[in-house]
Each structure stands twice: as C-alpha cells, then as structure tokens.
PyMOL Python script that loads the backbone (N, CA, C, O; Angstrom):
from pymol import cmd

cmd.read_pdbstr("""\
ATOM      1  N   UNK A   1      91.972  48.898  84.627  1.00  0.00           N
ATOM      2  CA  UNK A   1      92.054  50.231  84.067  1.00  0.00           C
ATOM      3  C   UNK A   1      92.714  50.213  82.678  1.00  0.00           C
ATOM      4  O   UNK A   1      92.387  50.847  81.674  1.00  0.00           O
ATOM      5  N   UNK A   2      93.572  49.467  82.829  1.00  0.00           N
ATOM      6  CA  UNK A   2      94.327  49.193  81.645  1.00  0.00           C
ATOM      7  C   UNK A   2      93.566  48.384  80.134  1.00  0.00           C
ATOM      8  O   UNK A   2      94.018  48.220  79.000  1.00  0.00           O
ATOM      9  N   UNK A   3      92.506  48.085  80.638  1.00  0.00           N
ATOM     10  CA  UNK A   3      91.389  47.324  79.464  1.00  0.00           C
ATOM     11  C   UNK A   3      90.967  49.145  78.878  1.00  0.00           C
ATOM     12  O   UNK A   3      91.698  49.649  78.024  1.00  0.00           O
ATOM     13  N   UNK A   4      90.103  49.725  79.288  1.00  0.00           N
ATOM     14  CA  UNK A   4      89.413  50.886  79.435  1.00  0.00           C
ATOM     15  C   UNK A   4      90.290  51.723  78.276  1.00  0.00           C
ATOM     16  O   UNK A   4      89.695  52.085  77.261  1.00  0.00           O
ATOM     17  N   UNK A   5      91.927  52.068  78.470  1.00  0.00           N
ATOM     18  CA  UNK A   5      92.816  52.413  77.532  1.00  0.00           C
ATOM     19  C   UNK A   5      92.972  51.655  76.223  1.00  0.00           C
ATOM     20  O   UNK A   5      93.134  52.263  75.165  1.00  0.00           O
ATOM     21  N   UNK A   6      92.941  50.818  76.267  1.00  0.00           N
ATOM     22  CA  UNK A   6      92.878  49.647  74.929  1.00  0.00           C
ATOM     23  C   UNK A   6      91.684  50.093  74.522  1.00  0.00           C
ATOM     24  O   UNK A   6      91.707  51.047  73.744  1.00  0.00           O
ATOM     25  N   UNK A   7      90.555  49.618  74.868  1.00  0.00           N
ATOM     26  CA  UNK A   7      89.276  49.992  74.245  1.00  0.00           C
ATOM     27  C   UNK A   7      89.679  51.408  73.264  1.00  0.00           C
ATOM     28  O   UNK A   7      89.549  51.550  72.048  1.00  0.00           O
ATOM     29  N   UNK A   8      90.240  52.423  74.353  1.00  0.00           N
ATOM     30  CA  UNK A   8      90.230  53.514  73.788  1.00  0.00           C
ATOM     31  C   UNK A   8      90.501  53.837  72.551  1.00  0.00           C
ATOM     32  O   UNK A   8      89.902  54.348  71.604  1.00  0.00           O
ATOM     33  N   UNK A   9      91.983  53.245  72.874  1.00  0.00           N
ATOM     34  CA  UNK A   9      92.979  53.501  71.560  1.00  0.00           C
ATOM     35  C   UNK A   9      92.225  52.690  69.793  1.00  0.00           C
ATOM     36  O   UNK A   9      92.037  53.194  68.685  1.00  0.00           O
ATOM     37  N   UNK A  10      92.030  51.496  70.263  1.00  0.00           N
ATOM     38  CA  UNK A  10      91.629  50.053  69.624  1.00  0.00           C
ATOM     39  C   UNK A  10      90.267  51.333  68.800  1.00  0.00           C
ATOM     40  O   UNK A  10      90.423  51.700  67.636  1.00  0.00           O
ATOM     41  N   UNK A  11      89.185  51.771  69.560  1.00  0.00           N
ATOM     42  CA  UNK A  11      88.376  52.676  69.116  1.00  0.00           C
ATOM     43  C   UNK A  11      88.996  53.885  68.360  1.00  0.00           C
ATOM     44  O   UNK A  11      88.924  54.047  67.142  1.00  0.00           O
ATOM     45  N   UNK A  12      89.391  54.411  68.921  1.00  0.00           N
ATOM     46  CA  UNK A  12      90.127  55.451  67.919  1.00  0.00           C
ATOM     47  C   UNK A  12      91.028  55.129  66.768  1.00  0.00           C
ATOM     48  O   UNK A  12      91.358  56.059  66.032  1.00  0.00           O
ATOM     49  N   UNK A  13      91.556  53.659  66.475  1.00  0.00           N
ATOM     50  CA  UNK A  13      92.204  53.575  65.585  1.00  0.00           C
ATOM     51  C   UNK A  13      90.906  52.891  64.181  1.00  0.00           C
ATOM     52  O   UNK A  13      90.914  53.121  62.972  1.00  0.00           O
ATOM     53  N   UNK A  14      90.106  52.183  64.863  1.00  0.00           N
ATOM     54  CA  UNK A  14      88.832  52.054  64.096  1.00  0.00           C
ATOM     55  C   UNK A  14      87.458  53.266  63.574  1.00  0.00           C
ATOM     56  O   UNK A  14      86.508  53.287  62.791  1.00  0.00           O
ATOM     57  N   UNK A  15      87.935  53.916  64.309  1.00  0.00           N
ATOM     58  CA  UNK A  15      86.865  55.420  64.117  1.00  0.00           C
ATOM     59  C   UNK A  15      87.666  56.091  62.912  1.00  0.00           C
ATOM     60  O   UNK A  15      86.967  56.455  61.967  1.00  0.00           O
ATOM     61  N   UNK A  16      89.092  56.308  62.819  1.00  0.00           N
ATOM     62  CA  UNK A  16      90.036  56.664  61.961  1.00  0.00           C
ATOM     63  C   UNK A  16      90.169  56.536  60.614  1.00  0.00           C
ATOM     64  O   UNK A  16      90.182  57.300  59.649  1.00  0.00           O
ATOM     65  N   UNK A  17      90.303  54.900  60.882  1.00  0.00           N
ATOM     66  CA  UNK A  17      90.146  54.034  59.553  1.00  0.00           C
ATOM     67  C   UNK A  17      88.618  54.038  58.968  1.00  0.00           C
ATOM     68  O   UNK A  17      88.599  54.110  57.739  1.00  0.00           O
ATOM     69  N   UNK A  18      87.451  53.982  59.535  1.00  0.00           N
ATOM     70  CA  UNK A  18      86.330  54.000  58.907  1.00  0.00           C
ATOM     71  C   UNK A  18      86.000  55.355  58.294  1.00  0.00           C
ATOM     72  O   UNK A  18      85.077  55.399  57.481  1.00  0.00           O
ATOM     73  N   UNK A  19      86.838  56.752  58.686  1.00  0.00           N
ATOM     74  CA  UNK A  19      86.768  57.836  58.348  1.00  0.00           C
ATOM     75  C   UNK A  19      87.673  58.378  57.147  1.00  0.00           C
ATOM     76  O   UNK A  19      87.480  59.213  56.262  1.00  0.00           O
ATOM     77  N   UNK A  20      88.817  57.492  57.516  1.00  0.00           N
ATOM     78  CA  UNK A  20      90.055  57.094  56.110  1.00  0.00           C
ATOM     79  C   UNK A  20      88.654  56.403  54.667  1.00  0.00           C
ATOM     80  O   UNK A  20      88.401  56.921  53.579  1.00  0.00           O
ATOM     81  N   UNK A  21      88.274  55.609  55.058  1.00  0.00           N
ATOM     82  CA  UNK A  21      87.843  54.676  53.927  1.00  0.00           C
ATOM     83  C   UNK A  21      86.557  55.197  53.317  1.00  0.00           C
ATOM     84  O   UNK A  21      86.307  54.820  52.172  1.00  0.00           O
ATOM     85  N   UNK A  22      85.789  55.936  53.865  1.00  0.00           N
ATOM     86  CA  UNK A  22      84.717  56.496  53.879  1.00  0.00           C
ATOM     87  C   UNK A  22      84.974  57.580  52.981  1.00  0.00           C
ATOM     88  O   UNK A  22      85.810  58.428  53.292  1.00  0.00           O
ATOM     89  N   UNK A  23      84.232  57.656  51.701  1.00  0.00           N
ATOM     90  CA  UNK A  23      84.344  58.946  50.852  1.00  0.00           C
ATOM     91  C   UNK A  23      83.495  60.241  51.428  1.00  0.00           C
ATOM     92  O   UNK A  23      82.325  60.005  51.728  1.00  0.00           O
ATOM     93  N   UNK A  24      83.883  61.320  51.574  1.00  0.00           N
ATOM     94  CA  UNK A  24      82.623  62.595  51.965  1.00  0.00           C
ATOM     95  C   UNK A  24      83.675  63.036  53.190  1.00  0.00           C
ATOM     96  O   UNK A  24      84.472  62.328  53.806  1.00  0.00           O
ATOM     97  N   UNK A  25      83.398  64.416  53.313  1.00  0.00           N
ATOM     98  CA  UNK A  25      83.629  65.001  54.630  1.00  0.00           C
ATOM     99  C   UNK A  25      82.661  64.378  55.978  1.00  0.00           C
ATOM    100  O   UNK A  25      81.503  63.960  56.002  1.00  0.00           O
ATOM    101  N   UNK A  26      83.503  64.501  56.849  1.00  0.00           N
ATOM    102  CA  UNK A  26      82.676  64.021  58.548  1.00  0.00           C
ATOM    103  C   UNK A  26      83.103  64.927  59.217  1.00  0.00           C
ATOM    104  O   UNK A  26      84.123  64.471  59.736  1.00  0.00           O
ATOM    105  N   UNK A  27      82.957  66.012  59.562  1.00  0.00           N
ATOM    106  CA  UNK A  27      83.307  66.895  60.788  1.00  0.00           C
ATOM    107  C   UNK A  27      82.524  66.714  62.050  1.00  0.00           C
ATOM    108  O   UNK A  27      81.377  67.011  62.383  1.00  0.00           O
ATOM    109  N   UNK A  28      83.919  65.905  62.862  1.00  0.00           N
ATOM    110  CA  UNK A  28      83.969  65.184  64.125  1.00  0.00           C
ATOM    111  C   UNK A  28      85.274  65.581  64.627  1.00  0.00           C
ATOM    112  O   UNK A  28      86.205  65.900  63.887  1.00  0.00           O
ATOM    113  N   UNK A  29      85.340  65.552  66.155  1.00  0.00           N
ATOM    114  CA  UNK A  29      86.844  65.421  66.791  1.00  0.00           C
ATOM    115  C   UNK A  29      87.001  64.081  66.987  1.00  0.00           C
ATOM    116  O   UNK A  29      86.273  63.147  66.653  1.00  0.00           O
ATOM    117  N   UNK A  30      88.185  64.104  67.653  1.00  0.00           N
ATOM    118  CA  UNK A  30      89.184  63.545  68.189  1.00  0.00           C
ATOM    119  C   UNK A  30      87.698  62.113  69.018  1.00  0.00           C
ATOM    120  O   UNK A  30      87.356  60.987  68.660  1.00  0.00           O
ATOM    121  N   UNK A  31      87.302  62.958  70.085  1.00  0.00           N
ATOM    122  CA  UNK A  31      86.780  62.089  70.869  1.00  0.00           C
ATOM    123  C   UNK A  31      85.168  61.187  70.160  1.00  0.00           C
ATOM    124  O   UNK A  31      84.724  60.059  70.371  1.00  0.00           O
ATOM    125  N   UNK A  32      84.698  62.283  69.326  1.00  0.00           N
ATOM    126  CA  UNK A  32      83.680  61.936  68.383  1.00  0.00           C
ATOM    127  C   UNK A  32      84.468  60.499  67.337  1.00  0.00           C
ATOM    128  O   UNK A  32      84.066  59.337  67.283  1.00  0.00           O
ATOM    129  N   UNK A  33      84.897  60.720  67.078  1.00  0.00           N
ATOM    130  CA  UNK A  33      85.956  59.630  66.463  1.00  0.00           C
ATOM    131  C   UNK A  33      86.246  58.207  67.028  1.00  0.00           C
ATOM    132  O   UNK A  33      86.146  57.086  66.529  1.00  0.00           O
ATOM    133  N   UNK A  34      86.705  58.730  68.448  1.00  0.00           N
ATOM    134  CA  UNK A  34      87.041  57.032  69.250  1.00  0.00           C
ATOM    135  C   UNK A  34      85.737  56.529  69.473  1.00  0.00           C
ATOM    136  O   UNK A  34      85.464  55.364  69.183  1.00  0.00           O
ATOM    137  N   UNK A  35      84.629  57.564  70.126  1.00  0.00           N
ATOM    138  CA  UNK A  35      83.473  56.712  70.553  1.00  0.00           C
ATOM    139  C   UNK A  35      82.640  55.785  69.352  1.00  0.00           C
ATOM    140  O   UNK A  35      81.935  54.803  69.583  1.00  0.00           O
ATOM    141  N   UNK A  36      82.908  56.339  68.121  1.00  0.00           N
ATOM    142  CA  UNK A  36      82.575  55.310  66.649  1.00  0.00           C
ATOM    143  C   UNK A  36      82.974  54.575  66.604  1.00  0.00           C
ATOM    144  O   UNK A  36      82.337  53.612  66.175  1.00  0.00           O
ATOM    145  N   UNK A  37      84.699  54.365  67.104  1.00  0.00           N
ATOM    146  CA  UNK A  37      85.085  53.276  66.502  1.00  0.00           C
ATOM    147  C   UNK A  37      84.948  52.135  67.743  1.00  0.00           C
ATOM    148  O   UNK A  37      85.227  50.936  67.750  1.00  0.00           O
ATOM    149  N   UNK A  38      84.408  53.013  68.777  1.00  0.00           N
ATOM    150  CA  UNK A  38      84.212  52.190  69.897  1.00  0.00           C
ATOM    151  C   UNK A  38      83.364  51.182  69.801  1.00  0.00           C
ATOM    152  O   UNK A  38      83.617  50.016  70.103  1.00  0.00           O
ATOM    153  N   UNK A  39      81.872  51.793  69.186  1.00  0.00           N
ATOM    154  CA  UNK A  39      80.318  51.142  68.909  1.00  0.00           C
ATOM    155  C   UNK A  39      80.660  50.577  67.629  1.00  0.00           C
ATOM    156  O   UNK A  39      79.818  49.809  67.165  1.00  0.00           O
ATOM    157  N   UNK A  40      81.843  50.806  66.858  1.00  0.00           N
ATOM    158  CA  UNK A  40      81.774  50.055  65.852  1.00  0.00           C
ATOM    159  C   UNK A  40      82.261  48.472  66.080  1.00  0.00           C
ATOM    160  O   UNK A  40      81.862  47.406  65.610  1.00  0.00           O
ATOM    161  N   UNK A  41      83.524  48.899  67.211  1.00  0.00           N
ATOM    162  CA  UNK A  41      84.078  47.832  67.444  1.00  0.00           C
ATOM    163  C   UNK A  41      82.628  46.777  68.285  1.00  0.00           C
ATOM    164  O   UNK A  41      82.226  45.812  67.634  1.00  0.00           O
ATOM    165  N   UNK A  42      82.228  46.951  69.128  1.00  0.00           N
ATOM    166  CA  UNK A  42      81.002  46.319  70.129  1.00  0.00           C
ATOM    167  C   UNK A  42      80.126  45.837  68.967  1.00  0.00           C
ATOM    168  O   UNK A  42      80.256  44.694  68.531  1.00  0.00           O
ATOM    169  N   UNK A  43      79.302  46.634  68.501  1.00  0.00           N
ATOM    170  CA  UNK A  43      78.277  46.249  67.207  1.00  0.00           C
ATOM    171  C   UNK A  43      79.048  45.212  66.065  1.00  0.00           C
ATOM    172  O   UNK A  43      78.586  44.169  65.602  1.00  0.00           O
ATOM    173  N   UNK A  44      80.205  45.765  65.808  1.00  0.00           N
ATOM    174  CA  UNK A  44      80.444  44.585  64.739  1.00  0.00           C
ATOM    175  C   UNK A  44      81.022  43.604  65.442  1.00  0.00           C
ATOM    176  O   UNK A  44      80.831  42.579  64.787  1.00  0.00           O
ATOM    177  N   UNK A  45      81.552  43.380  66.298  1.00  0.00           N
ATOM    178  CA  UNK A  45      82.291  42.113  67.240  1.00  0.00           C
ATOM    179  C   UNK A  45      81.048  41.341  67.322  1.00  0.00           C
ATOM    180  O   UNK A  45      80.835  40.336  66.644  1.00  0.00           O
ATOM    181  N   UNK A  46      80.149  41.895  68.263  1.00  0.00           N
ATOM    182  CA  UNK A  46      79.259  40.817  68.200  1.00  0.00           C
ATOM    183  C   UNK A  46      78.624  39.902  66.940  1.00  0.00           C
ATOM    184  O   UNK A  46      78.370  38.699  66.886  1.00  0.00           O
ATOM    185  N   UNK A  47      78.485  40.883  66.033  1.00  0.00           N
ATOM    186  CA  UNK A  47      77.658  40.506  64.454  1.00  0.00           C
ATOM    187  C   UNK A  47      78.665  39.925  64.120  1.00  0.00           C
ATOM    188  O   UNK A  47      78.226  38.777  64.188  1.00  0.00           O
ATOM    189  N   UNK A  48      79.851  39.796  63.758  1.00  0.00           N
ATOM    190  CA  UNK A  48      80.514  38.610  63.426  1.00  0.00           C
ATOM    191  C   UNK A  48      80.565  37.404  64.254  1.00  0.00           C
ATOM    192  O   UNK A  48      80.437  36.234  63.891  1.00  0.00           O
ATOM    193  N   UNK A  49      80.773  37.877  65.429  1.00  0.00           N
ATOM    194  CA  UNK A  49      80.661  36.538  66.300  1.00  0.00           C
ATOM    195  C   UNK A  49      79.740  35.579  65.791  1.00  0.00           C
ATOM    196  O   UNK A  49      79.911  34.473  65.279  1.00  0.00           O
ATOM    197  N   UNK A  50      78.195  36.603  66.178  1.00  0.00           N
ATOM    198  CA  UNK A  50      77.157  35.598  65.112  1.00  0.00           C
ATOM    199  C   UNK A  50      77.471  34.922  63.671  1.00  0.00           C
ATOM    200  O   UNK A  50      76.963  33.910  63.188  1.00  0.00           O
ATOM    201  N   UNK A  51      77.820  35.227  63.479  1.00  0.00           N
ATOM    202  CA  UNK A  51      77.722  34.985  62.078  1.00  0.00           C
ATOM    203  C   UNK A  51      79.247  33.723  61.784  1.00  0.00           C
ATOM    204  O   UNK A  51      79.146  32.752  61.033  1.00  0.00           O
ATOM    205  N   UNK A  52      80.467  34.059  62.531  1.00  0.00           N
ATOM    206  CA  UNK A  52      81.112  33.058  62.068  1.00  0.00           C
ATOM    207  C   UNK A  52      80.563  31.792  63.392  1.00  0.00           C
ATOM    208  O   UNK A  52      81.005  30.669  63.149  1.00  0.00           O
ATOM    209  N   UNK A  53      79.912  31.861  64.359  1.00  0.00           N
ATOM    210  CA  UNK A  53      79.765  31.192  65.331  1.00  0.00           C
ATOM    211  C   UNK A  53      80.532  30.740  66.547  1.00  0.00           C
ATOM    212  O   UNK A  53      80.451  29.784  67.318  1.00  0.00           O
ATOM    213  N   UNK A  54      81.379  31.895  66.408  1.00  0.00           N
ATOM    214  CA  UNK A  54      82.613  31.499  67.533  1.00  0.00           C
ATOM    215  C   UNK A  54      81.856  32.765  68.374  1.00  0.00           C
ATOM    216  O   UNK A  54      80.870  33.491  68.244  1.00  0.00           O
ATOM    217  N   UNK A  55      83.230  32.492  69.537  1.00  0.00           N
ATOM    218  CA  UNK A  55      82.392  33.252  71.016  1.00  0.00           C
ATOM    219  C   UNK A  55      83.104  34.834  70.659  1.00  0.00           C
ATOM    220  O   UNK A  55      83.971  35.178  69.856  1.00  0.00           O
ATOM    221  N   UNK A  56      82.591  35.302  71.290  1.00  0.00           N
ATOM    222  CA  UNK A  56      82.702  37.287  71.532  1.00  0.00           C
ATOM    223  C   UNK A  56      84.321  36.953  72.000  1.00  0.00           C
ATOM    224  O   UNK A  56      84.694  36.390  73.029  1.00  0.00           O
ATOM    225  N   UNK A  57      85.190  37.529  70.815  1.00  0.00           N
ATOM    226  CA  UNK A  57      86.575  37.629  70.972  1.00  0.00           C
ATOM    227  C   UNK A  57      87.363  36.497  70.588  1.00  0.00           C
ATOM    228  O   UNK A  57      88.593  36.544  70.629  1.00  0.00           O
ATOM    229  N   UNK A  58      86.650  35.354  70.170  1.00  0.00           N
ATOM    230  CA  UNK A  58      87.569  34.276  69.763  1.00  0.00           C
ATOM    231  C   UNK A  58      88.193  34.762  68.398  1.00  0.00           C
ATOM    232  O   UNK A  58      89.303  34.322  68.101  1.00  0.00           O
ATOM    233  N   UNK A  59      87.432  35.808  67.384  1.00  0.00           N
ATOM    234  CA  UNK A  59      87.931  36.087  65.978  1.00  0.00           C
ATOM    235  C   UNK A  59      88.159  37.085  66.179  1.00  0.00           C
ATOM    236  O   UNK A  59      87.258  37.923  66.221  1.00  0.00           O
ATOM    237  N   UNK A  60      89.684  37.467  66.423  1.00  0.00           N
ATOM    238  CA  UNK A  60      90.088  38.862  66.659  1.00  0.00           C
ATOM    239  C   UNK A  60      90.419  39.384  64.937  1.00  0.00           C
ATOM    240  O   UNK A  60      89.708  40.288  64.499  1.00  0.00           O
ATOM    241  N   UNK A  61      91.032  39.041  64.421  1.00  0.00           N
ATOM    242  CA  UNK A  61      90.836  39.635  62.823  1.00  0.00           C
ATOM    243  C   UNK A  61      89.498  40.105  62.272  1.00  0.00           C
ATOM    244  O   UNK A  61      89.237  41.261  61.939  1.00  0.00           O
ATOM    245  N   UNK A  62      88.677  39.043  62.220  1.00  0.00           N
ATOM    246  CA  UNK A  62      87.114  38.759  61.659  1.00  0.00           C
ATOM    247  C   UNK A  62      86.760  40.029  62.324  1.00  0.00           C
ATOM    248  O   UNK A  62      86.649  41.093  61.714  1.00  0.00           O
ATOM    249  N   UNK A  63      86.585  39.883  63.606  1.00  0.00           N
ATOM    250  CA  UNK A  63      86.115  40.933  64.410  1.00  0.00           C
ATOM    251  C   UNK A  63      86.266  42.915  64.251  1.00  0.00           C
ATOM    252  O   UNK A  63      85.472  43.852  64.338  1.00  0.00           O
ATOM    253  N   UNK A  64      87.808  42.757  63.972  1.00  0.00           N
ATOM    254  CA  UNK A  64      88.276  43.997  63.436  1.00  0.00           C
ATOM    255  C   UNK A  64      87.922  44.188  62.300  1.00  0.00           C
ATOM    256  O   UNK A  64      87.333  45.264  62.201  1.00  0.00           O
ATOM    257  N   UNK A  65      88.024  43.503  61.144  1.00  0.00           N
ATOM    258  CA  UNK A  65      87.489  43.503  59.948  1.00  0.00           C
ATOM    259  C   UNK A  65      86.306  44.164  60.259  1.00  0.00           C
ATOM    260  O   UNK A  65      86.257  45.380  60.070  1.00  0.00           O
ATOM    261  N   UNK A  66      84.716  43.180  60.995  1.00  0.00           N
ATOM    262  CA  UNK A  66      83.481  43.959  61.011  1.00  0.00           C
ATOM    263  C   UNK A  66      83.342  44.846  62.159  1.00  0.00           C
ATOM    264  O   UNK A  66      82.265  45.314  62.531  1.00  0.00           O
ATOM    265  N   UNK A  67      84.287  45.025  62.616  1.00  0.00           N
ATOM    266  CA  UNK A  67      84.389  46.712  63.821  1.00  0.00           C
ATOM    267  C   UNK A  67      84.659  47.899  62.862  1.00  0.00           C
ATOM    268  O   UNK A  67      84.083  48.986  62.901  1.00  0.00           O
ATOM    269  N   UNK A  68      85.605  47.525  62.013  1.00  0.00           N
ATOM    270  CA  UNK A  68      85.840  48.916  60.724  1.00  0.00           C
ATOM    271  C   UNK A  68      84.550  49.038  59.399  1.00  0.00           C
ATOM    272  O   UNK A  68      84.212  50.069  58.818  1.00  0.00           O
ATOM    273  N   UNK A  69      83.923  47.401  59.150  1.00  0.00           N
ATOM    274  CA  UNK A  69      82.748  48.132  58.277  1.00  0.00           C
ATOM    275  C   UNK A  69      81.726  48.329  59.293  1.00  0.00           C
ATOM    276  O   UNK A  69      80.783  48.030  58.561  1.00  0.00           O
ATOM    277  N   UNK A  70      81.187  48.591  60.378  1.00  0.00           N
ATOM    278  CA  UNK A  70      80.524  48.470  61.367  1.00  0.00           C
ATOM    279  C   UNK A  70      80.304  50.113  61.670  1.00  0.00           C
ATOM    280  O   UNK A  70      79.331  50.858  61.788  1.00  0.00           O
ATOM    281  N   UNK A  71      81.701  50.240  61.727  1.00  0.00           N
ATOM    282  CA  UNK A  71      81.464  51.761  61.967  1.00  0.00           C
ATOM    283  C   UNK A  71      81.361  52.663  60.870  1.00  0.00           C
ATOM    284  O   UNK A  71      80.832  53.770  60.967  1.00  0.00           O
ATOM    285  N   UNK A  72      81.912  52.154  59.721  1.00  0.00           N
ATOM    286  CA  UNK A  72      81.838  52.923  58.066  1.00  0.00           C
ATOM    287  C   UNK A  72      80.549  52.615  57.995  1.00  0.00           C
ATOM    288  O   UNK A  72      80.527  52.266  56.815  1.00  0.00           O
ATOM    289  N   UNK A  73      79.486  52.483  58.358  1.00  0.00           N
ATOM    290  CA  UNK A  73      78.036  51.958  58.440  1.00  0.00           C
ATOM    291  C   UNK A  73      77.121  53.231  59.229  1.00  0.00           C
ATOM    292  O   UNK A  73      76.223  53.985  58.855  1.00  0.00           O
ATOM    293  N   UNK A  74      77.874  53.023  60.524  1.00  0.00           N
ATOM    294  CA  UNK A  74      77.536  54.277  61.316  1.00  0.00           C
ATOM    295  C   UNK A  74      77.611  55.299  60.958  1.00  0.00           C
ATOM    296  O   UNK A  74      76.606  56.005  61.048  1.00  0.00           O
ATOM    297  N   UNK A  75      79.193  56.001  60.223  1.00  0.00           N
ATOM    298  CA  UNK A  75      79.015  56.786  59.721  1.00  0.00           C
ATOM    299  C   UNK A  75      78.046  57.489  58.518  1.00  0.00           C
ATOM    300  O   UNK A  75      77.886  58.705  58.407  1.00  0.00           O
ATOM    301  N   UNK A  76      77.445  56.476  57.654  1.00  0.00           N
ATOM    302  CA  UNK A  76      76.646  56.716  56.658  1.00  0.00           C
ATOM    303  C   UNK A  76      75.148  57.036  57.210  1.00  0.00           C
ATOM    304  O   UNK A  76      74.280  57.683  56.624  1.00  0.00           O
ATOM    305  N   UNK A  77      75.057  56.322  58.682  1.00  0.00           N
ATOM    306  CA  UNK A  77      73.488  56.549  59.286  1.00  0.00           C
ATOM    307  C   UNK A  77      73.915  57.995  59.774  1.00  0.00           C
ATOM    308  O   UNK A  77      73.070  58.887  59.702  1.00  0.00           O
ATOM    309  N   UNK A  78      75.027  58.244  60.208  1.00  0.00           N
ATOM    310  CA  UNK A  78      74.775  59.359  61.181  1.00  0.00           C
ATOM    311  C   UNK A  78      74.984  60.506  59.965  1.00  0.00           C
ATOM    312  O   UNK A  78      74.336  61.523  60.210  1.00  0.00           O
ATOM    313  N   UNK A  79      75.611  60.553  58.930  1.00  0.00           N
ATOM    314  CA  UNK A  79      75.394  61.496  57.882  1.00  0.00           C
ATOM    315  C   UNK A  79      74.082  62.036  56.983  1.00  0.00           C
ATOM    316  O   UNK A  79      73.870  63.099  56.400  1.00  0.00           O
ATOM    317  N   UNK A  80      73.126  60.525  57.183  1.00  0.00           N
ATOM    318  CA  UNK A  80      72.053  60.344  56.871  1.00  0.00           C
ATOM    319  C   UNK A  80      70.774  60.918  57.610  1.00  0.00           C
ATOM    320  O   UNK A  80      69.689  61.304  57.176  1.00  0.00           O
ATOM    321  N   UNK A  81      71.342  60.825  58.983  1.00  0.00           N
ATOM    322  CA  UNK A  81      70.164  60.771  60.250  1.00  0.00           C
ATOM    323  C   UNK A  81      70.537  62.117  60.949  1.00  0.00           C
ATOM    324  O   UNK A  81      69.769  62.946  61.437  1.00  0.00           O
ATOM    325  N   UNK A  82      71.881  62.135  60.881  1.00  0.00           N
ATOM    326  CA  UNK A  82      72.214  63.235  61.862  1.00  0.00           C
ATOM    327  C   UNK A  82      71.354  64.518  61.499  1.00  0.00           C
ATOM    328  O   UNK A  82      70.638  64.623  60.503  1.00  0.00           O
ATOM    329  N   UNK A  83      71.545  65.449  62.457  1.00  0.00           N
ATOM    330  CA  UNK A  83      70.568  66.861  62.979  1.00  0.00           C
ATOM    331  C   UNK A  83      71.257  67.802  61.767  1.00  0.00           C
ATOM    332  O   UNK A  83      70.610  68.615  61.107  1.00  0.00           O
ATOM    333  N   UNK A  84      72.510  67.572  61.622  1.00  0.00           N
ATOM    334  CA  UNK A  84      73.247  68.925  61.159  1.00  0.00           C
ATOM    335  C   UNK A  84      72.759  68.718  59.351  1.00  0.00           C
ATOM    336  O   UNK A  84      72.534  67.614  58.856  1.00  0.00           O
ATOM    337  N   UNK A  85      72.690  69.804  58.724  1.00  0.00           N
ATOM    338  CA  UNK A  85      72.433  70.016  57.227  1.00  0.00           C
ATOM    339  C   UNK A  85      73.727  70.313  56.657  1.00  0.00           C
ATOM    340  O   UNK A  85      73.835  70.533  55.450  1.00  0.00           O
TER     341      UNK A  85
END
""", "prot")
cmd.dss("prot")
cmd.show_as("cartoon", "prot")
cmd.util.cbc("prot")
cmd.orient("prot")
C-alpha cells in the first residue's frame, strides 16, 4: 500500500514541476496534476531505461530527469489535443 502513496506523491511532485517549467496557463487540479506526473513518470522511466540501457529503475536520477520532460511533453500534447478552446 505503501508503494501506491509514493507513486502518488513522486507523481504529484513531477506533475508540479513540469507545470512550474512549462510556460502558458494549464488549468488542472490537484489530482489532474499527480496523474501527469504519474504517466510522466511510467512513459519517461521506461524511455530512458531504453535509451541509457539499464533496467526499469536502475537510473533513478536519469529516470526523474525524463519523468519531468516526459510529462512537460504531455502537457504540450494535451494543450495541443485537448477538447477545451
């Protein structure tokens, strides 16, 4: 249970920061927020993994690094793609 909370937080502090770094308004909550930095964290963990060739979680820096541009990524599709004008 205690993984599930980490994720959480770990997501919300990456949904934060990609919203910190990101120029433009995003009107999102709280929970809209963690679940970005959630898929940011998953999507970019893996893509670095690939890429430096170590296993899913061996590059915990690397990893955070491409979990925060991962989701500053997302955000630009979903500003791009999203429904709202």
């Amino acid at each position: 249970m205690f993984w599930l909370l980490g994720w959480m937080i770990f997501g919300l502090i990456v949904g934060a920061l990609a919203r910190f770094l990101k120029p433009g308004p995003d009107p999102m909550g709280l929970v809209a927020t963690m679940f970005l930095g959630i898929a940011g964290s998953v999507v970019g963990g893996i893509a670095v993994s690939f890429l430096t060739g170590d296993g899913i979680g061996d590059s915990e820096p690397a990893g955070s690094i491409g979990a925060t541009i991962t989701a500053i990524l997302l955000l630009f599709a979903a500003r791009k793609y999203g429904g709202r004008s």
